[in-house]
matplotlib code that plots the C-alpha trace (Angstrom):
import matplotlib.pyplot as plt

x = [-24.6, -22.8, -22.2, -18.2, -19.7, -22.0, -23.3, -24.9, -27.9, -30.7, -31.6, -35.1, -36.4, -40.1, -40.5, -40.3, -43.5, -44.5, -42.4, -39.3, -39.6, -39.9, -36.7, -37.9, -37.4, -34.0, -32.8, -34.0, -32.2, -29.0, -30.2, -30.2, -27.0, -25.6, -27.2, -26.4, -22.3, -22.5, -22.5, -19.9, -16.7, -14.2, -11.1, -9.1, -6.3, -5.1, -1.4, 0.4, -2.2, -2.7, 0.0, -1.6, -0.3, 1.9, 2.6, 5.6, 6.9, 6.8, 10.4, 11.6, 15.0, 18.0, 20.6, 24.0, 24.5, 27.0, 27.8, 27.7, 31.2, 30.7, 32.9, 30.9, 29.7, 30.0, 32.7, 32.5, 31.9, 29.3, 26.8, 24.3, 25.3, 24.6, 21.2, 20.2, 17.9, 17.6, 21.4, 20.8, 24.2, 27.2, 30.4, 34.2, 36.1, 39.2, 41.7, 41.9, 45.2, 47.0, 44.9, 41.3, 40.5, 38.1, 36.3, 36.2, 35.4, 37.2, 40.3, 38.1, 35.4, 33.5, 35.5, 32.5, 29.0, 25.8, 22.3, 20.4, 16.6, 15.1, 16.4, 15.7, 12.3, 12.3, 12.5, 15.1, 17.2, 20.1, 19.3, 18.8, 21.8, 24.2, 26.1, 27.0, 23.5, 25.1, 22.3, 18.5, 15.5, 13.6, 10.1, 10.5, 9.3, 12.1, 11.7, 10.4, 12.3, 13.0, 16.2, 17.9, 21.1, 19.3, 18.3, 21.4, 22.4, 25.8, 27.5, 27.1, 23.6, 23.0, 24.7, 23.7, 24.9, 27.8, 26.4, 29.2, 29.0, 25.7, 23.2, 20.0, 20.5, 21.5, 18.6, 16.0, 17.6, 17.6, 14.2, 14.9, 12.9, 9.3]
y = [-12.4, -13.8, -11.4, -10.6, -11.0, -12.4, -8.7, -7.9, -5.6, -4.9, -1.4, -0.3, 2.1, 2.8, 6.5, 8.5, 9.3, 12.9, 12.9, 11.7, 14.5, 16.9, 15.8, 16.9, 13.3, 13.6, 16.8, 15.8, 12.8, 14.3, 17.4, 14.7, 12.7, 16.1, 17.3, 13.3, 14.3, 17.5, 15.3, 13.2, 13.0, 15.4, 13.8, 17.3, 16.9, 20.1, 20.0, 22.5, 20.8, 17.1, 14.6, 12.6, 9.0, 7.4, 4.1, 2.2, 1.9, 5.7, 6.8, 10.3, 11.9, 10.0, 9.6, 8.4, 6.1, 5.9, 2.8, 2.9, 4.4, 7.0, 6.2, 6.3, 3.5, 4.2, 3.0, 4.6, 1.3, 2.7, 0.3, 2.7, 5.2, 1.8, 0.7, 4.3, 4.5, 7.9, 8.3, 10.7, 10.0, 10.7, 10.2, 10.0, 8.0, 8.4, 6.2, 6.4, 8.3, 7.6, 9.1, 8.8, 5.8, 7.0, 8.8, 6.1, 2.0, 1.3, 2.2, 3.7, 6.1, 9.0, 12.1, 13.5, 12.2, 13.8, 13.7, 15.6, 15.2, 16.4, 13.5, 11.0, 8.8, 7.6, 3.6, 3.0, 1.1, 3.0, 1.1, -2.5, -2.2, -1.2, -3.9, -1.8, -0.7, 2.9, 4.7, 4.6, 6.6, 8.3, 9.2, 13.2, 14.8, 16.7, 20.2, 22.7, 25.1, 28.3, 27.2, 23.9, 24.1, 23.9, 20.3, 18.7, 17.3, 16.7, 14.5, 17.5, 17.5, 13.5, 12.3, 11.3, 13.0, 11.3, 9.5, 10.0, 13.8, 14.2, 11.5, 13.5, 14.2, 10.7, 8.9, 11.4, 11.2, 7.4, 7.6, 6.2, 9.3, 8.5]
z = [-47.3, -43.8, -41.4, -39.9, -36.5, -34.4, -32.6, -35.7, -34.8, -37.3, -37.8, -37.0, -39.6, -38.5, -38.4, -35.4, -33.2, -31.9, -28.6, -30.9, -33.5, -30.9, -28.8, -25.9, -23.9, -25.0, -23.9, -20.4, -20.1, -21.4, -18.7, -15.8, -16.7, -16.8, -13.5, -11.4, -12.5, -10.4, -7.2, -7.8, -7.0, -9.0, -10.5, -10.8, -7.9, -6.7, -7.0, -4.7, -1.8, -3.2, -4.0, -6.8, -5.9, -9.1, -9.5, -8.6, -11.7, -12.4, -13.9, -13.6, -12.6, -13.0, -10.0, -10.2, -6.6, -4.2, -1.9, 2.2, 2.1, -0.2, -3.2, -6.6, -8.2, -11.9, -13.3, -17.1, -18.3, -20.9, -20.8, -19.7, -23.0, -25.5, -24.0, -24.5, -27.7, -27.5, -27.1, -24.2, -21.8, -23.0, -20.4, -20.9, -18.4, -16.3, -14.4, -10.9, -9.2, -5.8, -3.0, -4.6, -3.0, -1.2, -4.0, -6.6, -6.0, -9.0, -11.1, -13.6, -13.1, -15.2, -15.1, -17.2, -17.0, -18.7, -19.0, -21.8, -20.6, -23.7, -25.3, -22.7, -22.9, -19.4, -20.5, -17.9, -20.0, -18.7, -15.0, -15.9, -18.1, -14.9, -13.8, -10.4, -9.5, -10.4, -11.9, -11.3, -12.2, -9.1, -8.4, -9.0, -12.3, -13.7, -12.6, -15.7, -16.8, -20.2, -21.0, -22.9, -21.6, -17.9, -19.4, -19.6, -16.4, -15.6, -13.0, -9.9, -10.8, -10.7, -8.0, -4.8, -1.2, 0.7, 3.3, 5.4, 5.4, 4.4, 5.9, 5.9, 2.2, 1.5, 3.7, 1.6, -1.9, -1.6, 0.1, 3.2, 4.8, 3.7]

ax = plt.figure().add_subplot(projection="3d")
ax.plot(x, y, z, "-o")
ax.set_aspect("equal")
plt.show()
């Protein structure tokens, strides 16, 4: 018969002396491997204290940008919505009236813009697929919480300061501050 593998290992079946039957030599080793992990180094981070570092591609919270002057970026084109597999933004868009200007960068914009997190898998799909750089995933975990309804974020919730009137909140949000 030809063995699958190379790492083929025959099995020794000569019967077990004294010190084997006993177990004894056993029990200690698995007693000193046990006793050598009491001085090393313990993995457990404590939270409220310790920042456990993430990586740089860590996803979490969505945030709907604003450019240097303030307006929103979004401009309800639904790209974001399509790219979404777990069909977890939903927005309805708007055209722009006299006087917004300064809200909007666009004629069009998302008069209604939501988020349900419990649907959302984090693949940030929904930020490559902006053409305007209007949404992106941050490095906060989204906060816990009893309540579904207190999962679906809408536009108040995901967008950014003004940095005009707000440039602390901006400069952190964006984080500028670190």
């Amino acid at each position: 018969m030809q063995a699958l593998t190379t790492r083929v290992k025959e099995v020794d079946r000569k019967p077990m002396n004294f010190w084997e039957r006993i177990y004894l030599p056993a029990v200690v080793k698995g007693m000193a491997i046990t006793f050598g992990h009491m001085f090393k180094k313990r993995p457990t981070v404590r939270y409220p204290e310790q920042k456990r570092p993430f990586s740089p591609v860590f996803r979490g919270l969505h945030v709907l940008n604003r450019d240097e002057e303030g307006r929103e970026r979004c401009t309800a084109c639904g790209l974001c919505a399509v790219a979404c597999p777990a069909e977890a933004i939903t927005m309805e868009a708007a055209e722009r009236k006299d006087g917004e200007e300064g809200l909007y960068r666009e004629e069009k914009y998302a008069a209604r813009y939501e988020i349900n997190m419990l649907r959302c898998i984090f693949c940030g799909l929904c930020e490559e697929a902006c053409p305007k750089d209007a949404i992106y995933l941050t490095e906060t975990f989204t906060p816990a919480n009893y309540a579904r309804k207190n999962f679906i974020y809408g536009k108040p919730d995901l967008l950014i300061p003004n940095p005009k009137t707000e440039p602390e909140a901006f400069a952190e949000a964006k984080g500028l501050n670190n």
